[in-house]
C-alpha angles and dihedrals in degrees: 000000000000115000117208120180139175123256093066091138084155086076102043088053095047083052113039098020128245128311148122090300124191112219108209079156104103110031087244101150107252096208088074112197107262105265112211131201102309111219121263095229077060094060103030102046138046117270111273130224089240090059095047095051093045085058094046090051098056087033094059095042083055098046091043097240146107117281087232089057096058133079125194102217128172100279123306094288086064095057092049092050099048094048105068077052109057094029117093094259117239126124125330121219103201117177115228151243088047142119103306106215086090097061093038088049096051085044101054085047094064100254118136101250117207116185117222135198100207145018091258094057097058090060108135104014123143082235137015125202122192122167105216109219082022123225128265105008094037095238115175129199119199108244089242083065083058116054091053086058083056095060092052098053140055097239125352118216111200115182104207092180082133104031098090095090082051106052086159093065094053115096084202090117094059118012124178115242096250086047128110126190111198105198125190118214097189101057096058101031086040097233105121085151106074088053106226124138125158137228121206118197148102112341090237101049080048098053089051082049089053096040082051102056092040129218118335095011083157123057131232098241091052100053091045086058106039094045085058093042104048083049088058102089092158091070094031084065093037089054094045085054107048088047087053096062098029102057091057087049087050084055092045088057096042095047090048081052091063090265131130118229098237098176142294146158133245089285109042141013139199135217142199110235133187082237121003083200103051090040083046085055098039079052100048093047087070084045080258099143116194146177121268118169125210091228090060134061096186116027122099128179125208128181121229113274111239112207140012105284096045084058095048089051101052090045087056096055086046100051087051 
């Protein structure tokens, strides 16, 4: 199964040339936390037990969970990639359009993978994966929607990477036993780049998880950050307000360029074009790189701009 993502800014730059891009193109939040001096214990020794346990603490206050439900692993992707693994392997429902690493990863390891349309398709299945908000079209299930799904399936797999700005959409406050949340730290702080992501779920599904990835799956640097960041409530409730506000301005700006809103979360919204690969190119001309699918003509995705250059930029391409 092919796997595409956004952030391949390679390609933008062999096709359109170098530059000061700007990459809408994954939905990362462009305003980053501020990262300050990292200690130099953080980057010398080996992560320590202590650290690990201070992150999941004020990981799990701000997830709403217990710490021993929770497990630091080395970003989102990580996660995906470890639970085909350590699951009794059978059939995947996995509902569709979303963000195609789950199906590749069952696939590759070796599960018998059926796309659904819907909740009520995926009845039955061995495992059940729903993005919530979904990638790309921002579609959100109440997590009441959820639990009956639960009770329909072997295990339910619920990817909540885009979920922080929606606290109200986790089900990280009450899970059901046969339930697993998958979070991403690097889309809403804005830090891909350190590579942690979290997975909430039954102790004993964790510990397999932890056996899996092995010792020191988690850097120190990461965990030094992190720990600080997801502290940091003051600028967790100044960045869910300003993507409030700035992803209906960025529809504002698409529709006035000729484009349907066709979905989208705080941190990134998509768009029905007349051609995804003629408004990608309009877009990279002014180094604006952006998120096409293969299983879409028309639909592009772009990421919230974060400052006011970025936005002066966009409205530009758009006005040409």
């Amino acid at each position: 199964m092919q796997r595409d993502h956004g952030g391949n800014l390679d390609e933008a730059q062999m096709r359109f040339g170098p530059g000061v891009w700007i990459d809408l193109s994954t939905g990362i939040n462009r305003r980053p936390w501020p990262v300050p001096a990292i200690s130099d214990d953080a980057w010398r020794n080996l992560p320590t037990r202590q650290a690990e346990s201070r992150l999941i603490r004020v990981a799990a206050s701000w997830y709403g969970c217990a710490p021993d439900r929770l497990l630091a692993v080395a970003g989102a992707s990580a996660a995906i990639q470890l639970l085909p693994r350590v699951l009794p392997m059978g059939r995947a429902a996995v509902l569709q359009p979303t963000y195609n690493e789950h199906a590749a990863s069952l696939t590759a390891a070796g599960w018998q993978v059926s796309p659904c349309p819907t909740l009520a398709d995926m009845r039955g299945a061995d495992l059940a994966v729903v993005v919530n908000p979904n990638n790309p079209d921002g579609r959100e299930w109440q997590p009441r929607q959820l639990r009956d799904l639960a009770a329909t399936v072997g295990q339910l797999v619920v990817d909540e990477s885009f979920a922080d700005p929606r606290p109200d959409l986790s089900l990280a406050g009450d899970l059901p036993e046969n339930c697993t949340l998958l979070r991403s730290f690097g889309k809403f702080w804005g830090l891909a780049g350190i590579r942690l992501g979290f997975v909430i779920g039954a102790p004993d599904l964790l510990a397999r998880m932890a056996q899996a990835a092995g010792p020191w799956s988690v850097n120190g640097p990461a965990l030094q950050i992190a720990t600080a960041a997801m502290g940091d409530l003051a600028w967790a409730d100044d960045a869910i307000g300003y993507h409030a506000e700035a992803s209906l301005r960025l529809d504002r700006l698409a529709v006035g360029a000729g484009w349907r809103q066709a979905g989208g979360t705080h941190l990134f919204r998509l768009y029905d074009t007349p051609d995804a690969a003629a408004a990608q190119d309009r877009l990279a001309r002014a180094q604006i790189w952006s998120r096409r699918f293969l299983y879409s003509a028309r639909w592009l995705r772009l990421g919230v701009p974060g400052n006011r250059a970025e936005w002066d930029r966009i409205i530009e391409a758009l006005k040409t």
